[in-house]
N, C-alpha and C positions, 0 to 999 in steps of 0.2 A: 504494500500500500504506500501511497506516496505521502510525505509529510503535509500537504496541503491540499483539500475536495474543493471543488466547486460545487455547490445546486442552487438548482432554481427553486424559492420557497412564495408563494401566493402569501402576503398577509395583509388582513385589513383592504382590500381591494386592491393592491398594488403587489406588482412579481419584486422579487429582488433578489440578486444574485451574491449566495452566501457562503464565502470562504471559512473553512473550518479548518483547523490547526489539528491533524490526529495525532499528533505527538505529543503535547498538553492537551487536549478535549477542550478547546473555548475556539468560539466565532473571531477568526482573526480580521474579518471587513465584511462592508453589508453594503452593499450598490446597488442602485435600482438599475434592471435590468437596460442593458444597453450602455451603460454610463461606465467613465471610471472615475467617479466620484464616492469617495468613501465617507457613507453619513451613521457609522455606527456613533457616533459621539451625537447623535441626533433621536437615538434612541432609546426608548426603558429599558432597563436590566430584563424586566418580565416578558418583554418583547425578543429582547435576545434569547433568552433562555428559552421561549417560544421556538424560534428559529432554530435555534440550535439541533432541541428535538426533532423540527421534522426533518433537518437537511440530514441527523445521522438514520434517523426510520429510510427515506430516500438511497444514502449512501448504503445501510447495509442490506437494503430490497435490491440495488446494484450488484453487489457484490456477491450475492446468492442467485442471481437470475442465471441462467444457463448460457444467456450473448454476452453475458459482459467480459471482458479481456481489460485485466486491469495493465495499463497501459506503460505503466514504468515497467513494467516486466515483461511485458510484449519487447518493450525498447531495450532491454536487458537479454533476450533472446535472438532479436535481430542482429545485434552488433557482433554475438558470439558464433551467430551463422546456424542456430539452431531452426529457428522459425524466420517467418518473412516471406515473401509472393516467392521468389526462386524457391527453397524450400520446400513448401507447399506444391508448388507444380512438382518437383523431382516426384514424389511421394504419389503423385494422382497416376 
C-alpha cells in the first residue's frame, strides 16, 4: 500500500477529494474536487473525522474488490520485468 490514498468522498452536497496519510491514519488534505486548493483548515474536526471514515470504508472496498491492482506494486513488478503488457503477452 502506498503511504498516501486519494478518494472521492460526497459531503454535505459537495465531492471533495481526500488525501489520507496510511502510515499515521489522519486526512492529510481535503480539496474540493477538481481544485488544488487545500481547505482542511476550513473544516470541523467532526467533518474530518467524517471523511476520514468513508474514504478508508472506500479504500478498503478497493483493496478487496477482485480489479483492483494496487499500483505501487504493479510499478514495483514492472521495473523488475515480472508483470507489465510484454509480460502479459509472453504468457497468452
Amino acid at each position: 500500500m502506498r503511504d498516501y490514498e486519494w478518494v472521492t468522498v460526497a459531503c454535505e452536497g459537495a465531492s471533495y477529494d481526500v488525501c489520507i496519510c496510511m502510515t499515521f491514519n489522519y486526512v492529510d488534505e481535503v480539496r474540493p474536487v477538481d481544485s488544488e486548493i487545500n481547505i482542511i483548515a476550513l473544516i470541523s474536526q467532526t467533518n474530518i473525522r467524517w471523511m476520514y471514515e468513508q474514504a478508508m470504508e472506500e479504500i478498503n472496498a478497493n483493496l478487496n474488490a477482485p480489479h483492483f491492482k494496487d499500483m505501487s506494486q504493479m510499478e514495483y513488478l514492472i521495473d523488475e520485468g515480472i508483470e507489465g503488457p510484454v509480460m502479459d503477452d509472453q504468457v497468452a
